[in-house]
N, C-alpha and C positions, 0 to 999 in steps of 0.2 A: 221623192220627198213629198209628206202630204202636203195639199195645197192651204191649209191654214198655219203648217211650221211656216213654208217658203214665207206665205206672207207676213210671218211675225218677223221673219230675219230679215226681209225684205225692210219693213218699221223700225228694226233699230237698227239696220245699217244707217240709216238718216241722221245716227244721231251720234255714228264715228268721228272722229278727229279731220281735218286735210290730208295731213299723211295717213292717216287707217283707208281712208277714203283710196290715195292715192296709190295705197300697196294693193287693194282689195279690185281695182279696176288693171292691175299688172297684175295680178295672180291670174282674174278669170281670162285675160287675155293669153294665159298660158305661159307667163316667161317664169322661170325657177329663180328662187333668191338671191342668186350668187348676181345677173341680171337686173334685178329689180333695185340691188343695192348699187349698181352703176348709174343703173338712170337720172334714183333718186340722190346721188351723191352720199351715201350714207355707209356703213360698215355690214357687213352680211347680219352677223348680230344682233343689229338692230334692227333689220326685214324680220328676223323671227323672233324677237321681240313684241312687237307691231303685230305678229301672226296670231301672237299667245293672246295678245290681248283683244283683237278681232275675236278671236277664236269662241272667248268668254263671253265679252259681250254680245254675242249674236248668238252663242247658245248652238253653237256646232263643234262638231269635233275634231273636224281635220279639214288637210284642204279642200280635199274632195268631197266634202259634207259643204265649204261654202263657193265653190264653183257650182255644185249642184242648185244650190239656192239662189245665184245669185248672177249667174254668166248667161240666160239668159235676158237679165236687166240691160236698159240702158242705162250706162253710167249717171246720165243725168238725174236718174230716178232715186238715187239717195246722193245727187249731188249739194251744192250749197244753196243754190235754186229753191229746191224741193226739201229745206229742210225748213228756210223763213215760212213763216203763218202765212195763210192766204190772205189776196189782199194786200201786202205791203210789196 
């Protein structure tokens, strides 16, 4: 992936939901939906619910498009941290 897409998907992951956030650090950690919907207590359908819309907002196409862009991030790096203004 070129390095000015990464970095744009990198910029609006910052600005996903808690759960987007929290599906999107279980995908690049590798675990498959069926998984991801134990964790988070939720229904598989709603994991690829949550996928679809990751998907859009970030401007990728599959999972593999944002593992690509985004598993080598640390989590923290579009956590809730790094999404307040500097300064506060």
């Amino acid at each position: 992936m070129a390095q000015s897409k990464r970095e744009s998907v990198i910029q609006r992951a910052r600005e996903l939901t808690d759960r987007q956030r929290q599906v999107v650090t279980l995908v690049c950690d590798g675990y498959p939906n069926k998984i991801i919907a134990r964790k988070l207590r939720v229904g598989e359908g709603t994991v690829k619910t949550h996928l679809h819309a990751i998907y859009s907002r970030l401007g990728v196409e599959n999972r593999a498009s944002l593992i690509d862009a985004l598993s080598d991030e640390p989590a923290q790096t579009f956590s809730d941290k790094a999404k307040n203004k500097k300064g506060t």
